[in-house]
C-alpha positions in Angstrom: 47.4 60.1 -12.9 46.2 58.4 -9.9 42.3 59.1 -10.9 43.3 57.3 -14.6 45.0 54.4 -12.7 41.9 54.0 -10.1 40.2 51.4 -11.9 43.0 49.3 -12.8 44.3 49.4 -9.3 40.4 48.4 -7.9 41.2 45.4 -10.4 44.4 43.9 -8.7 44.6 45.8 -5.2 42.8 42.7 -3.8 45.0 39.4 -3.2 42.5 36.5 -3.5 40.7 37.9 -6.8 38.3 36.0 -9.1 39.0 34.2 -12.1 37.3 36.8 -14.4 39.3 39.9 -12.7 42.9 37.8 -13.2 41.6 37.6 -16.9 40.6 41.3 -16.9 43.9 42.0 -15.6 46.2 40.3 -17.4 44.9 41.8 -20.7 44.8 45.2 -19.2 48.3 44.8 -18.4 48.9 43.4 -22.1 47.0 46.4 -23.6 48.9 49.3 -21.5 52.7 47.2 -22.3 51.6 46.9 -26.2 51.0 51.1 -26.0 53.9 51.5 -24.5 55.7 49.7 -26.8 54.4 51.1 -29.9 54.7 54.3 -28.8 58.3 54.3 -27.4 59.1 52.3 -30.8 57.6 55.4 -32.8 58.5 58.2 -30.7 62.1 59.3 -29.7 61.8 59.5 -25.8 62.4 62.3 -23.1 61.3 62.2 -19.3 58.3 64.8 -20.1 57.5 62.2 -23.2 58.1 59.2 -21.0 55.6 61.2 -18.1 52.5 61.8 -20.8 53.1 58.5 -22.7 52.8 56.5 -19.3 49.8 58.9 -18.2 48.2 57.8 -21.8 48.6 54.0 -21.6 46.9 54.4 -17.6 43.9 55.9 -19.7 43.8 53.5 -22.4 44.0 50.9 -19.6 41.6 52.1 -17.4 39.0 53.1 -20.1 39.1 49.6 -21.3 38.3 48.3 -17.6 35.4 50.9 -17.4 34.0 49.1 -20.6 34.3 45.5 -19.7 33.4 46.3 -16.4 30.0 48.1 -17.9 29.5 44.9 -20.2 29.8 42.9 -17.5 27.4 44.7 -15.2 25.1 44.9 -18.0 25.5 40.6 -18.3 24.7 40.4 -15.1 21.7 42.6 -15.0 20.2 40.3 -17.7 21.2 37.1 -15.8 18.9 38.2 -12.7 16.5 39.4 -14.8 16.3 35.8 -16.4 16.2 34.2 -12.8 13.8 36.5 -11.8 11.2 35.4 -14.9 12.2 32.0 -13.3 11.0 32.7 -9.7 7.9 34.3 -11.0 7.0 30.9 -13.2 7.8 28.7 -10.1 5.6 31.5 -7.7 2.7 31.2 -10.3 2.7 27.5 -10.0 2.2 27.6 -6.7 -0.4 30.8 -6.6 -2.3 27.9 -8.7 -1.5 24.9 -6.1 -3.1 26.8 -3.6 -6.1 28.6 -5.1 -7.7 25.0 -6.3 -10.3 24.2 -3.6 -9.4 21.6 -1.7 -9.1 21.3 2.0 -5.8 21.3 2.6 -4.8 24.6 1.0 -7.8 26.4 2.4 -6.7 25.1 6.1 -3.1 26.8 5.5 -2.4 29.6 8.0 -0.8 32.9 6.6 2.4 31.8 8.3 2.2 28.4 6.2 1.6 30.0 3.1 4.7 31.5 3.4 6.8 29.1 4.4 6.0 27.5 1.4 7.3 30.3 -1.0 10.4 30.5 1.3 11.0 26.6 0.4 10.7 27.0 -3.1 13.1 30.5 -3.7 16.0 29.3 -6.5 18.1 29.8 -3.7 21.2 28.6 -5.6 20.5 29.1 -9.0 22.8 31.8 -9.3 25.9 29.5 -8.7 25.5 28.5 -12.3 24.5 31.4 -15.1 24.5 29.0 -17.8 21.9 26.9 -16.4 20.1 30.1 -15.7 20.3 31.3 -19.2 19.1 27.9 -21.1 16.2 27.5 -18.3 15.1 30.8 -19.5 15.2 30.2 -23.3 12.7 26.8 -22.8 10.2 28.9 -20.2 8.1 28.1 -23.1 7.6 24.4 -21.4 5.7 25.9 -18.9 3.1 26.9 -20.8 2.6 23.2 -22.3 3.0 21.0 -18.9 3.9 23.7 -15.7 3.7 20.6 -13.4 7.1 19.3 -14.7 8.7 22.2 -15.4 8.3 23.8 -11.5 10.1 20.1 -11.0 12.2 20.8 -13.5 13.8 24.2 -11.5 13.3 22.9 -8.3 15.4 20.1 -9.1 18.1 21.6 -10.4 18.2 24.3 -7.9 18.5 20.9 -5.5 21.1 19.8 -7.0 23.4 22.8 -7.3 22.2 24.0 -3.7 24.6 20.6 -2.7 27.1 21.6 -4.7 27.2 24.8 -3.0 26.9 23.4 0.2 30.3 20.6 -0.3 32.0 23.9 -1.7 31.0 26.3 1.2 32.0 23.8 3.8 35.5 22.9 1.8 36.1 27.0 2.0 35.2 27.1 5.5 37.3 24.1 6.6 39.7 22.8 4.4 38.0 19.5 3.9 35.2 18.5 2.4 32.0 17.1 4.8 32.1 13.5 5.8 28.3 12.8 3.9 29.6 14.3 1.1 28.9 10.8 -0.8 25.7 10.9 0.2 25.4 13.9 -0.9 26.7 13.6 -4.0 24.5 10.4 -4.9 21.6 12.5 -3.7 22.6 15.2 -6.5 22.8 11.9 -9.3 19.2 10.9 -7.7 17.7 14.5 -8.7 19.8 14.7 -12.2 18.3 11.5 -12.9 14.8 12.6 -12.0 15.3 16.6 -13.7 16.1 14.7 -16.9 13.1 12.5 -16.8 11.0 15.8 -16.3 12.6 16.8 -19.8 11.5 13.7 -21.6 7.8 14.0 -19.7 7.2 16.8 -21.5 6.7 14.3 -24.6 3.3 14.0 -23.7 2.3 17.6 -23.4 4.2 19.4 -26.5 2.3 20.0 -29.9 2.3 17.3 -31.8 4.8 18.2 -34.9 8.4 17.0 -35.8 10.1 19.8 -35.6 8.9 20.3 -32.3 10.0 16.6 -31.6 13.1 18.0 -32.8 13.9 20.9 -30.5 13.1 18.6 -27.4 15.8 16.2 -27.9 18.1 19.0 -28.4 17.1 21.1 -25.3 17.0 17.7 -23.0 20.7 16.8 -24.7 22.3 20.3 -23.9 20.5 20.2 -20.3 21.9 17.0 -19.9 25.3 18.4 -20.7 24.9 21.7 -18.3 23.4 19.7 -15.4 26.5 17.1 -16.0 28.9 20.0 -15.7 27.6 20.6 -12.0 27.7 16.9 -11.3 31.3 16.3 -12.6 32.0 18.9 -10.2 30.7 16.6 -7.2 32.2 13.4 -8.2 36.1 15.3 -8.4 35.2 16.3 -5.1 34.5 12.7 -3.8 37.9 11.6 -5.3 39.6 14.3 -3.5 38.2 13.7 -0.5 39.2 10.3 -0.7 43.0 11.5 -1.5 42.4 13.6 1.6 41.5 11.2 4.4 41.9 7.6 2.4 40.2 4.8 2.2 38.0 4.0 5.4 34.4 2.0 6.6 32.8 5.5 5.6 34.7 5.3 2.1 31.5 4.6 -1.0 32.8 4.5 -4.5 30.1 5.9 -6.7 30.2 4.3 -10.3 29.9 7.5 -11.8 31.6 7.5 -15.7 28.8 4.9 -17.0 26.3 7.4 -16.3 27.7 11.1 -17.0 26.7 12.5 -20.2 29.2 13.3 -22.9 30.4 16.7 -23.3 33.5 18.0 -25.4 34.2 21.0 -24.2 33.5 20.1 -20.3 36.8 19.9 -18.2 38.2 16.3 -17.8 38.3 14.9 -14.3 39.0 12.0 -14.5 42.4 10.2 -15.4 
């Protein structure tokens, strides 16, 4: 029985557990009380019954973690894969930068070259899988205008590199950093700039309406995704300021004028 059970028990034997493996636990739990349920309902019951149907809800339990757990892993493959395709469009760009023949590049030292790759790695890409995934659907852009679209991911790898950072240093300390409204009007600054990389791309499409079309809907979902990470920033200002008050330090960033609408984001703000 234990062996059945190890994969539930890998699912809850850890205290501070994810969102998705509270989720995956709670309905494992549902889906091993509903077969005990039906089956004690159906059955007439007897400690050897009680022993095998117990034994059988543990494999119905644990079978049904092996498969989300397998979707999931397979997700997740796909997702890297994606930002992978992603790191090789920005790594082309700049293979291109530096083969034109111009003096600078051709003055770069080895060590040089690479510390230029190292600066432009989607470092923090991954913090977001749905930016990820729609970045990967519109790689297509590249091909018309690569210029704005290595802008386009380096920007919003900037700005969600600052969200990770204000999150990392809440974890770490309980607070959140003291430049974190610079930092947060630095991450408005880039989405600001990412979204007019969207509409540049205007002048480098094929000239047809539906393709017209498709831009304003990409650059209004990206505005939406993009706005999801921001939100994020500005609830942390606000906290912050419940945290520590109002002081000299204290900047109130005028932030709802400028957000993008999106129904089905979380609402911050009373």
């Amino acid at each position: 029985m234990d062996s059945i059970a190890n994969s539930i028990v890998n699912v809850i034997k850890n205290g501070d557990v994810s969102l998705y493996n509270k989720t995956l636990m709670l309905r494992t739990i549902a889906i091993i009380a509903v077969v005990l349920f039906v089956f004690t309902y159906i059955f007439p019951t007897n400690y050897a019954y009680v022993i095998t149907l117990i034994t059988f809800a543990l494999w119905v339990g644990s079978n049904y973690v092996r498969y989300t757990e397998t979707q999931v892993d397979t997700k997740n493959h796909q997702i890297m894969y994606h930002l992978n395709v992603l790191q090789e469009i920005i790594n082309m760009y700049i293979d291109k930068q530096l083969n034109k023949d111009t003096i600078a590049s051709s003055k770069l030292t080895n060590k040089e070259i690479n510390m230029i790759y190292d600066k432009n790695i989607l470092s923090s890409m991954y913090i977001d899988s749905n930016l990820i995934e729609f970045l990967y659907s519109i790689k297509q852009l590249s091909e018309w205008n690569d210029n704005e679209f290595y802008l386009l991911l380096k920007g919003t790898n900037n700005i969600l590199r600052l969200r990770k950072e204000i999150e990392i240093y809440h974890e770490q300390n309980n607070m959140y950093p003291d430049n974190i409204f610079q930092m947060t009007e630095n991450a408005l600054q880039l989405r600001t700039n990412t979204i007019n990389n969207m509409h540049n791309f205007i002048y480098s499409i094929p000239k047809a309406n539906i393709i017209y079309t498709y831009l304003d809907k990409i650059i209004h979902r990206y505005m939406v995704l993009i706005s999801r990470n921001t939100d994020k920033m500005y609830y942390y200002t606000k906290e912050h300021i419940k945290k520590v008050g109002i002081n000299t330090d204290t900047k109130f960033i005028n932030y709802n004028n400028i957000r993008a609408y999106d129904p089905d984001s979380v609402q911050f703000f009373t």
